[in-house]
C-alpha beads as a LAMMPS data file, in Angstrom:
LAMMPS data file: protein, C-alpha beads

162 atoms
161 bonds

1 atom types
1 bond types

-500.0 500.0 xlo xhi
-500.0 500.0 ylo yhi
-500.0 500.0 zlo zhi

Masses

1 110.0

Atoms # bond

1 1 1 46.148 19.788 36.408
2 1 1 43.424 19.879 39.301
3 1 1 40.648 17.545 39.238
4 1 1 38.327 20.448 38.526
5 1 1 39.742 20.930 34.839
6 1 1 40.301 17.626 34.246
7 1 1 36.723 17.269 35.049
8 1 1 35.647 19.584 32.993
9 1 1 37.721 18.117 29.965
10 1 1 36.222 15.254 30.217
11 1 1 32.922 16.873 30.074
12 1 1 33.682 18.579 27.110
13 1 1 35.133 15.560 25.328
14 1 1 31.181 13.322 26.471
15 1 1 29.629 16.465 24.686
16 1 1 31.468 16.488 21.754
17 1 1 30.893 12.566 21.256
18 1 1 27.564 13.036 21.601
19 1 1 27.086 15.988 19.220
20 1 1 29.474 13.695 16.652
21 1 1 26.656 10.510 17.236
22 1 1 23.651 12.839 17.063
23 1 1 25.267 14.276 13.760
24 1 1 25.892 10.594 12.097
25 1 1 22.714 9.479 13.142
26 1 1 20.743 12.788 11.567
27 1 1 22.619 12.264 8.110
28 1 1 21.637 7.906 8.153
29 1 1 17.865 9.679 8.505
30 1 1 16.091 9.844 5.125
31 1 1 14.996 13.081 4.852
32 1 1 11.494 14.133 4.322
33 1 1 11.770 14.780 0.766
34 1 1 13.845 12.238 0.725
35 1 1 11.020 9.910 1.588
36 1 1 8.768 11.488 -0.298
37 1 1 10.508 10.619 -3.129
38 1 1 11.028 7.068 -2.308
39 1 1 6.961 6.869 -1.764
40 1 1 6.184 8.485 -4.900
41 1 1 8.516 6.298 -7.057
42 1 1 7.298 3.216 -5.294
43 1 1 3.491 4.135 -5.467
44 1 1 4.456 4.595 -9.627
45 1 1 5.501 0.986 -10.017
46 1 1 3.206 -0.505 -7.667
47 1 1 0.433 1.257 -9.177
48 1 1 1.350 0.229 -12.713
49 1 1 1.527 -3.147 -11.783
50 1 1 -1.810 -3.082 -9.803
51 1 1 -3.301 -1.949 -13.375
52 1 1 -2.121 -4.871 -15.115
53 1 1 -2.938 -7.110 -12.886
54 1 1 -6.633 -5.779 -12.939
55 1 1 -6.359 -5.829 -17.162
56 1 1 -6.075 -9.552 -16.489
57 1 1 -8.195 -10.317 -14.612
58 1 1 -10.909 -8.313 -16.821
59 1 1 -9.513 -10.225 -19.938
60 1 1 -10.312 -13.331 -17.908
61 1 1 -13.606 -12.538 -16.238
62 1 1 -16.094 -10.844 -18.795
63 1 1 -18.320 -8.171 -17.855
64 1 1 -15.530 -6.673 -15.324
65 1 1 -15.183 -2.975 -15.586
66 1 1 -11.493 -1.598 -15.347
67 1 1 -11.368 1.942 -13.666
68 1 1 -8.237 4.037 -12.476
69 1 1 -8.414 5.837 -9.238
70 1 1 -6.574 8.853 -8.543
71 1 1 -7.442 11.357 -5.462
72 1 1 -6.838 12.425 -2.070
73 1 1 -8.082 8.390 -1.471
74 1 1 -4.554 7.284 -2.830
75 1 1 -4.136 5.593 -6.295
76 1 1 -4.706 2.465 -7.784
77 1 1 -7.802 0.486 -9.704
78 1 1 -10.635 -1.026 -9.398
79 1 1 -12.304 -3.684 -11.069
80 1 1 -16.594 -3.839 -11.125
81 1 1 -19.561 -6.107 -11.927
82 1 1 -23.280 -5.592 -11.658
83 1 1 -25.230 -9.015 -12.056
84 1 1 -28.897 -9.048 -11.857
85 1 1 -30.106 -12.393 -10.626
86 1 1 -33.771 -13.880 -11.733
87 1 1 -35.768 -16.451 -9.727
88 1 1 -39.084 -17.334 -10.728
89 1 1 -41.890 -16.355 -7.893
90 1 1 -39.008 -13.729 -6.498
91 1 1 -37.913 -10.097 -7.461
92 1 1 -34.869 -9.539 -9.805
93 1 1 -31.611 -9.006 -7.147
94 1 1 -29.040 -6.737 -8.200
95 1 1 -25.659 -8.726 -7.107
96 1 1 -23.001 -6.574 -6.837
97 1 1 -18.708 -7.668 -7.372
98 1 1 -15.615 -5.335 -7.004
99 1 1 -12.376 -5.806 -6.719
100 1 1 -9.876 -2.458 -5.344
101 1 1 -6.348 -2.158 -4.616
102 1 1 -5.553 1.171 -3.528
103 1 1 -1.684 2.558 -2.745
104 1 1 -2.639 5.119 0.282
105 1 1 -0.722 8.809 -0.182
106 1 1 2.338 9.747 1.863
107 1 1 2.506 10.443 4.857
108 1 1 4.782 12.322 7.277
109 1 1 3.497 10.715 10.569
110 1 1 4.511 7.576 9.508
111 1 1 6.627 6.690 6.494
112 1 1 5.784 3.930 5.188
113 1 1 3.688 2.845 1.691
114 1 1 -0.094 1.160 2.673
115 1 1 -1.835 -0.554 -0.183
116 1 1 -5.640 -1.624 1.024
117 1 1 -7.268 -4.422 -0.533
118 1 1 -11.397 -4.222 -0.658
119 1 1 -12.968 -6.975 -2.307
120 1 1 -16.634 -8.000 -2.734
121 1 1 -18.204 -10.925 -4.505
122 1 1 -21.968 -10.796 -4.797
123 1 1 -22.718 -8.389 -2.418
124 1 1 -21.001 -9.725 0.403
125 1 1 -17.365 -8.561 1.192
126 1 1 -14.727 -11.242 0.933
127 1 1 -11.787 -9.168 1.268
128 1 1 -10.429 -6.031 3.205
129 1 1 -6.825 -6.203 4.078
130 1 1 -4.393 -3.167 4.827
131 1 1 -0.611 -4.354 3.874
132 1 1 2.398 -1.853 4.776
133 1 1 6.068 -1.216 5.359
134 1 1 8.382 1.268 6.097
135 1 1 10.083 2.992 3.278
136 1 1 13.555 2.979 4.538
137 1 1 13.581 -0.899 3.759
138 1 1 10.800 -1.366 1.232
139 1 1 10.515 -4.761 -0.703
140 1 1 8.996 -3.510 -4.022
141 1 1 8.523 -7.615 -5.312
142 1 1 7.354 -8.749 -2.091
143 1 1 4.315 -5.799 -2.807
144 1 1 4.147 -6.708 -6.015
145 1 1 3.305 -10.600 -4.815
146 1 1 0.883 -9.573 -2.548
147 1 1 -0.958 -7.469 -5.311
148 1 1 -0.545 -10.901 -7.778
149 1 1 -2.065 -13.029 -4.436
150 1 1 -5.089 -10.786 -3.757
151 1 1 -6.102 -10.561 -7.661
152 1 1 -5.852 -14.269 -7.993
153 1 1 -7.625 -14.480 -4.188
154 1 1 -10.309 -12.398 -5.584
155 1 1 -10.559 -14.349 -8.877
156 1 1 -10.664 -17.447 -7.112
157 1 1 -13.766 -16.075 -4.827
158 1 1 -15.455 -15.040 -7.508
159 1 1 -15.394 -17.937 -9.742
160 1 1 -16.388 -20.165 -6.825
161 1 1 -20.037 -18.105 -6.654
162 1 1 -21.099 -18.190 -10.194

Bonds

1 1 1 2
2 1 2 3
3 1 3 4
4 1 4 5
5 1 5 6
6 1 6 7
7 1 7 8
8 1 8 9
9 1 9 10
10 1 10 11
11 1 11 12
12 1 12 13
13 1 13 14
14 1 14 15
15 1 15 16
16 1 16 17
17 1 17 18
18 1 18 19
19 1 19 20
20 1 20 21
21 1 21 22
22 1 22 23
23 1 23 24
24 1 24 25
25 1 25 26
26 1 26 27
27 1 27 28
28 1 28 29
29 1 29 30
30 1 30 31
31 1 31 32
32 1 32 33
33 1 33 34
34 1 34 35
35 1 35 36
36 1 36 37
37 1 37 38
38 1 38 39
39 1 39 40
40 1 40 41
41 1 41 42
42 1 42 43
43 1 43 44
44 1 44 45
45 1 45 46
46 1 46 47
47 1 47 48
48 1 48 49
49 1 49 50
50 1 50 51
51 1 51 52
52 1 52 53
53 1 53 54
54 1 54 55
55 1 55 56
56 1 56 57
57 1 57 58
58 1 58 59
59 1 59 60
60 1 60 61
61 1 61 62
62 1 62 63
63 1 63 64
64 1 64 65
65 1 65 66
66 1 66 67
67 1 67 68
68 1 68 69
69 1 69 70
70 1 70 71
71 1 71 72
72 1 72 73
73 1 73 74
74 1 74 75
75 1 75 76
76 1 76 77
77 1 77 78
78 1 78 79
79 1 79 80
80 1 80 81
81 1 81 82
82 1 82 83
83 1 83 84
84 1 84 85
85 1 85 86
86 1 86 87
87 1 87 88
88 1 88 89
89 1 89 90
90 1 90 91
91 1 91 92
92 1 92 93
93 1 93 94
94 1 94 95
95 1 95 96
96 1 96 97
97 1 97 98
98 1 98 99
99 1 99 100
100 1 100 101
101 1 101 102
102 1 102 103
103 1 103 104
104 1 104 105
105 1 105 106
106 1 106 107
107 1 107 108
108 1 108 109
109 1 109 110
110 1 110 111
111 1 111 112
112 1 112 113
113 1 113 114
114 1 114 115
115 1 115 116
116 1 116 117
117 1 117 118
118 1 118 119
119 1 119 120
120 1 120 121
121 1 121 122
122 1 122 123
123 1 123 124
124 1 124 125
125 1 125 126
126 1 126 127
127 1 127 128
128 1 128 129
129 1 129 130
130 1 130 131
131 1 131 132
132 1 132 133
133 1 133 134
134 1 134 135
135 1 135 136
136 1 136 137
137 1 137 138
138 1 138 139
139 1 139 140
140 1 140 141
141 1 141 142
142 1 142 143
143 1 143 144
144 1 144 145
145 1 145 146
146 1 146 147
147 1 147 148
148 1 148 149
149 1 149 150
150 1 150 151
151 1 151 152
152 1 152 153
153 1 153 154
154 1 154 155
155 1 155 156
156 1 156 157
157 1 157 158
158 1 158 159
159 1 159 160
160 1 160 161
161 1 161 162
């Protein structure tokens, strides 16, 4: 056998390791459904436990107003309060407090699951946070903790001003 062939053999054999590694790493790749699944199931219990976190914090802090959200925004809740504040010699002030936790919807540029945070306390903003991580190795309790740590941030805030 000439070098020529045996050159060409060898050739053959690089391609057909490469095509093997290019195959194993296309089937370790979630696919894009596959993804999408994980996101959807993910945004379900995050979502659910966003709400009762929110519950509580409206069973603790009267005059709260619970509200779902649902749209092209993402999903999640929201928790408001409109205060009106009276000083003698001054005009009435209408102090606005919200509290939203928001789980953004999929998507294929990057796939991972984003919840945003947006929290205001008396018309000033106290909280606005963006908190992500990939889907392939997604930490469903460490999400829910940081849900449980802004609520009781928020909470905290709030009951500091009034």
């Amino acid at each position: 056998m000439d070098f020529q062939d045996r050159l060409k053999r060898a050739i053959e054999r690089g391609e057909k390791t490469r095509d093997a590694q290019g195959r194993q790493a296309r089937e370790a790749e979630l696919t894009l459904e596959e993804l999408k699944s994980l996101h959807s199931g993910f945004r379900i219990d995050l979502t659910d436990h966003i709400d009762q976190c929110l519950h509580g914090l409206v069973d603790q802090l009267p005059g709260f107003r619970f509200q779902s959200l649902v749209g092209e925004d993402g999903w999640g809740g929201r928790v408001t309060r409109d205060d009106l504040q009276l000083q003698p010699g001054r005009s009435a002030e209408s102090l606005y407090s919200r509290l939203e936790l928001l789980v953004t919807p999929f998507s294929s540029n990057a796939s991972i699951l984003e919840l945003t945070v947006k929290g205001t306390v008396r018309n000033r903003e106290v909280l606005n946070r963006k908190h992500y991580q990939k889907l392939d190795d997604f930490d469903l309790d460490s999400f829910k903790e940081l849900v449980d740590l802004r609520v009781l941030e928020f909470a905290e805030k709030y009951s500091a001003t009034t």
